[in-house]
N, C-alpha and C positions, 0 to 999 in steps of 0.2 A: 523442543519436543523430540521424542525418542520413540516407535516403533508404535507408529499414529497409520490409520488402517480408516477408510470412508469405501462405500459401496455405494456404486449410482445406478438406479435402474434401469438400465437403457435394452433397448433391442440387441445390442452387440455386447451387454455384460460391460461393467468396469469399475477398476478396483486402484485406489492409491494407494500409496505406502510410503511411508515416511519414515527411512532408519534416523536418520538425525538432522535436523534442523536448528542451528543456532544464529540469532541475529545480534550482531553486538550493536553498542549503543554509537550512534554516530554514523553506524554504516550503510552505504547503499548496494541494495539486493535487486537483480533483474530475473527475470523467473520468461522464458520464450520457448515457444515451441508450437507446432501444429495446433487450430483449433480442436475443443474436443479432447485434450491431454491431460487436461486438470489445474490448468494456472490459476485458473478462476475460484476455482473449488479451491485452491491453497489459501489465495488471499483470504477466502469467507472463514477457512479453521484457523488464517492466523486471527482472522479480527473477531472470534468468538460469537461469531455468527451462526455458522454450522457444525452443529455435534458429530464428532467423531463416533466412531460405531466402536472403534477399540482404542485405546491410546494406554501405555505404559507408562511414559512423561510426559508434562506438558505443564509449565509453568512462565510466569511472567513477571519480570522483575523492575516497577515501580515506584518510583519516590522513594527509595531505598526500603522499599518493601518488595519481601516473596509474593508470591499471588498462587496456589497449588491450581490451574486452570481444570488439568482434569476431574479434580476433587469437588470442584464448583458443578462444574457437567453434572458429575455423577450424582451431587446433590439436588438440582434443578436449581441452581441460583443463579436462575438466568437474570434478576435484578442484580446482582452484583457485579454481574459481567457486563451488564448495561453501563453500571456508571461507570467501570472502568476505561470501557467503551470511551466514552461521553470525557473522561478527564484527562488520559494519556494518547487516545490513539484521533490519529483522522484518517480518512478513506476519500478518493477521488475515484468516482465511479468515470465511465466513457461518455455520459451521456450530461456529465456536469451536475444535475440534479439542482439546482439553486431552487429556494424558493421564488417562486413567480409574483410573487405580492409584496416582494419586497427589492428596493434597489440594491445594486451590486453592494456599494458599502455598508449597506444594513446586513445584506445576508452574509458580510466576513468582520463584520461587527459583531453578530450574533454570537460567531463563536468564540471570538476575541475576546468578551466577558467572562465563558468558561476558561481561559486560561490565567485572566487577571484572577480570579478567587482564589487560585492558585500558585499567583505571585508569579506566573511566567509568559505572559500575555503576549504577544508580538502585535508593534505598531501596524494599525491598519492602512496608514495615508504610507505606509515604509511597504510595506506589503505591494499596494498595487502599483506605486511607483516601480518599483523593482519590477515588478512583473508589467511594466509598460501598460496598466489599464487605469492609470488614474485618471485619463479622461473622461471614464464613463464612469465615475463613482455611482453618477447619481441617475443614472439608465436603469429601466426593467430588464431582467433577464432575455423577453422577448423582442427585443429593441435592439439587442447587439450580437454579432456576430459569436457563428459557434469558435471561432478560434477564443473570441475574448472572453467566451461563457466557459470555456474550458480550463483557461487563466485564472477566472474569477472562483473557480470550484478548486482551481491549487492553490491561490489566496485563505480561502474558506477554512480550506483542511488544515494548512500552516500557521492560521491567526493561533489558535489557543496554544502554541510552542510543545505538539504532541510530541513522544516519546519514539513512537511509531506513528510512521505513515505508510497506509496500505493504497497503492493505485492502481486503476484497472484500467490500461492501456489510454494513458494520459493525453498522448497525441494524436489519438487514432482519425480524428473528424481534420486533422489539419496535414496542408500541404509539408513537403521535406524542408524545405527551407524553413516555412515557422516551425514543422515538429523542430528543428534544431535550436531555433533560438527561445522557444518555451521551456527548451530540455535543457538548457542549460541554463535558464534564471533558475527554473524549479530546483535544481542540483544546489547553486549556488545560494538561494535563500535557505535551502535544508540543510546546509551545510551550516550558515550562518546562525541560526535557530538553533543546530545541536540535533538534528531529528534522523532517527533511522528510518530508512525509504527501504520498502520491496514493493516491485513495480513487476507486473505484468505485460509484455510486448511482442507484438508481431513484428516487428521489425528490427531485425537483425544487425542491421546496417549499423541500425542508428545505434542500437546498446553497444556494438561494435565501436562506432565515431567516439564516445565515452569513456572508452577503454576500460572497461568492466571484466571481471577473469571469469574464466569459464568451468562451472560444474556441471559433469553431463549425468542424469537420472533419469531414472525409466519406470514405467506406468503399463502397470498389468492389464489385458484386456480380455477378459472369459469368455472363453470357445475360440477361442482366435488361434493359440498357443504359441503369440507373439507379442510382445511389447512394443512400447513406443518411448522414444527419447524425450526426453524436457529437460531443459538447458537452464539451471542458475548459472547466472555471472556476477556477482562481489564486487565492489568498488571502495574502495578504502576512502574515505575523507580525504582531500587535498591538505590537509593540514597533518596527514598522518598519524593522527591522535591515539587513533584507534587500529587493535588487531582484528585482521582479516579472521572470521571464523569459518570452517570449513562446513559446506553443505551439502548434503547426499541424499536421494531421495531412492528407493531401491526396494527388490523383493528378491 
């Protein structure tokens, strides 16, 4: 996306700006900074959630297909961005969001089949094992702990083998020691998978412990006649597969 502009209503005016954002395939992206900065609002305009108020570029590159995103916007096709939604991308929100009526292996099964139609399905009994919860395959969401409903929502997102995955502060409900070792299955089955990760986090430490590089961009805020930093950091594939692309976010 290239010279992408969102206005939020607020009491203290605020306005994002995006000169360029590119996420290459493979790659993992950290997005940190103050509550209130726009991490949030980023993840929702990469996952075609939230309309942009202006955007110059913005496209998405799929199954070896272009996708003109902003062209979609402009035309209301907001179904097409649905399924795009739905076939390439997954989202880990904080609060895990699983269905409650179904057990953990149903709800990373469910999406498991959208990947399989697609011929790139990821083993689900390989999923939770990796991510240590295949104890509770067969547990209601409300039965098990928020660390392993947290697991169970990065299982979820990862079954159907997405293109992109967008997360909204993945470890936030868990202690430092398990944020570290949930951060590093996640890393390492996304890796395995093939999947680009931009992740949203308060915790510095940890996208630090990672070793994630750092791009610092900044976030206009009306009547203030000050900005505020927000910090991408890049993390290449351990396999080096992939080039690092450069991200800036600026007015």
């Amino acid at each position: 996306m290239n010279n992408l502009t969102k206005e939020r209503k607020r009491s203290s005016g605020f306005g994002l700006e995006i000169r360029s954002l590119s996420v290459a395939a493979g790659e993992h992206i950290a997005i940190v900074g103050p509550s209130g900065c726009g991490k949030s609002t980023t993840l929702d305009l990469l996952g075609m959630i939230l309309e942009p108020d202006s955007c110059e570029h913005f496209s998405a590159h799929f199954a070896e297909e272009t996708f003109d995103i902003a062209n979609l916007w402009k035309r209301g096709q907001g179904d097409v961005m649905a399924q795009l939604r739905k076939r390439h991308m997954g989202y880990v929100l904080q609060t895990g969001e699983l269905l409650p009526y179904l057990t953990v292996w149903e709800n990373v099964e469910l999406t498991a089949l959208e990947g399989r139609r697609k011929g790139a399905g990821t083993d689900v009994a390989w999923l939770l094992r990796t991510l240590a919860i295949d104890h509770i395959a067969d547990a209601m969401p409300d039965a098990i702990s928020i660390g392993e409903r947290q697991r169970a929502a990065i299982a979820r997102a990862l079954a159907s083998s997405p293109a992109l995955l967008l997360a909204d502060e993945p470890t936030a409900a868990l202690d430092p020691n398990l944020s570290r070792v949930v951060m590093n299955l996640f890393l390492q089955v996304a890796q395995q998978v093939g999947t680009a990760v931009v992740m949203v986090s308060h915790d510095v430490a940890l996208v630090d412990a990672f070793h994630f590089k750092k791009r610092t961009i900044h976030v206009r805020r009306e009547g203030t006649g000050r900005s505020q930093s927000l910090t991408t950091q890049s993390k290449e594939t351990m396999r080096g597969r992939y080039e690092r692309q450069h991200c800036l976010f600026g007015h």
